[in-house]
C-alpha positions as CSV (number, residue, x, y, z in Angstrom):
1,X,-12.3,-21.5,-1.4
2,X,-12.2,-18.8,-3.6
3,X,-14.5,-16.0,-5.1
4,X,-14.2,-14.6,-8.6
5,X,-14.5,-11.3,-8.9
6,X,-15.2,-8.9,-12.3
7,X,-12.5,-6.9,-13.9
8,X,-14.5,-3.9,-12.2
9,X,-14.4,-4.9,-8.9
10,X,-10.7,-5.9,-9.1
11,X,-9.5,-2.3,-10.7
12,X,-11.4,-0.7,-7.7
13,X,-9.7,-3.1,-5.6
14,X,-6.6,-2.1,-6.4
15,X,-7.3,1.6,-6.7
16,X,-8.2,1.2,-3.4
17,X,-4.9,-0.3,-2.5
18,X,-2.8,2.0,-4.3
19,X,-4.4,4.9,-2.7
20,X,-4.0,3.3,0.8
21,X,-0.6,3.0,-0.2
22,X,0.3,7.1,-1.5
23,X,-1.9,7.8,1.7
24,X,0.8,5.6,3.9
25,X,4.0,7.8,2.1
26,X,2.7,10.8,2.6
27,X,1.7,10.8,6.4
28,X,5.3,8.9,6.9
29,X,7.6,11.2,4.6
30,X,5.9,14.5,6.8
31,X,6.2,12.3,9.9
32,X,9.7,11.9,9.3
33,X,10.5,15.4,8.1
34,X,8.8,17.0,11.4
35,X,10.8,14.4,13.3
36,X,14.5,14.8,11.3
37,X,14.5,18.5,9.7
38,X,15.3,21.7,11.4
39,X,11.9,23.2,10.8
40,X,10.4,26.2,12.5
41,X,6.7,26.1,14.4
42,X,5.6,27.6,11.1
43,X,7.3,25.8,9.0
44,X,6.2,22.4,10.8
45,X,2.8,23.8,10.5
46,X,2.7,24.6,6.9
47,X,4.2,21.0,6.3
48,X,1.3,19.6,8.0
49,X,-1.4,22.1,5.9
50,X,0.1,20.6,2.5
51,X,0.1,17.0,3.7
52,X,-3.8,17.5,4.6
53,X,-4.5,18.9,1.2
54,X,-2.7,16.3,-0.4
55,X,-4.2,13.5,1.6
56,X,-7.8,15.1,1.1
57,X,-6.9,15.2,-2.9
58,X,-7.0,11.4,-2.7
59,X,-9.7,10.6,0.1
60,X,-12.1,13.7,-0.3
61,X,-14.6,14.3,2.6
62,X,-12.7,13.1,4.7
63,X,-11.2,15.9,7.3
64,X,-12.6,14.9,10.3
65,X,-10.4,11.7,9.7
66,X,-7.4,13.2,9.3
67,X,-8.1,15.4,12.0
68,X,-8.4,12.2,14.3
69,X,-6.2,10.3,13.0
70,X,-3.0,12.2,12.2
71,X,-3.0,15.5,13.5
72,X,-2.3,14.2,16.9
73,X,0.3,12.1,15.2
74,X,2.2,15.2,14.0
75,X,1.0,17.7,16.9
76,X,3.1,14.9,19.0
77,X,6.3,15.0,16.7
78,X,6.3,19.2,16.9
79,X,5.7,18.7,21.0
80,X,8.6,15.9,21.3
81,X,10.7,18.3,19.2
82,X,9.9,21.0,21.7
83,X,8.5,23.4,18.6
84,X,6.2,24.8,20.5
């Protein structure tokens, strides 16, 4: 069974999914650059400080989420790496 749904709903729908999508690349391409570039403690750090802003430019309000969620990722990466 299927549901229709309005135009509307549809575009947000895939707004939604596209932004899901940019949020994805962005927490993976600065995973992968703390995890494969030669970066300094600092430069990890300010790495990390632009993918936050970037991420909060397409989900706003929500820091506390990124906090949780992918800080720990990327504090991880720098301690593997033995940056700190």
């Amino acid at each position: 069974m299927t549901t229709s749904q309005n135009p509307t709903e549809n575009h947000n729908m895939y707004m939604e999914e596209e932004g899901m999508k940019s949020l994805r690349r962005l927490v993976d391409e600065c995973a992968q650059a703390l995890s494969e570039q030669d970066l300094s403690l600092e430069q990890a750090e300010t790495r990390i400080e632009k993918t936050r802003e970037q991420v909060l430019d397409l989900f706003p309000g929500k820091e506390e989420q990124f906090e949780l969620i992918y800080r720990p990722r990327f504090e991880r990466i720098i301690q593997e790496r033995s940056l700190k």
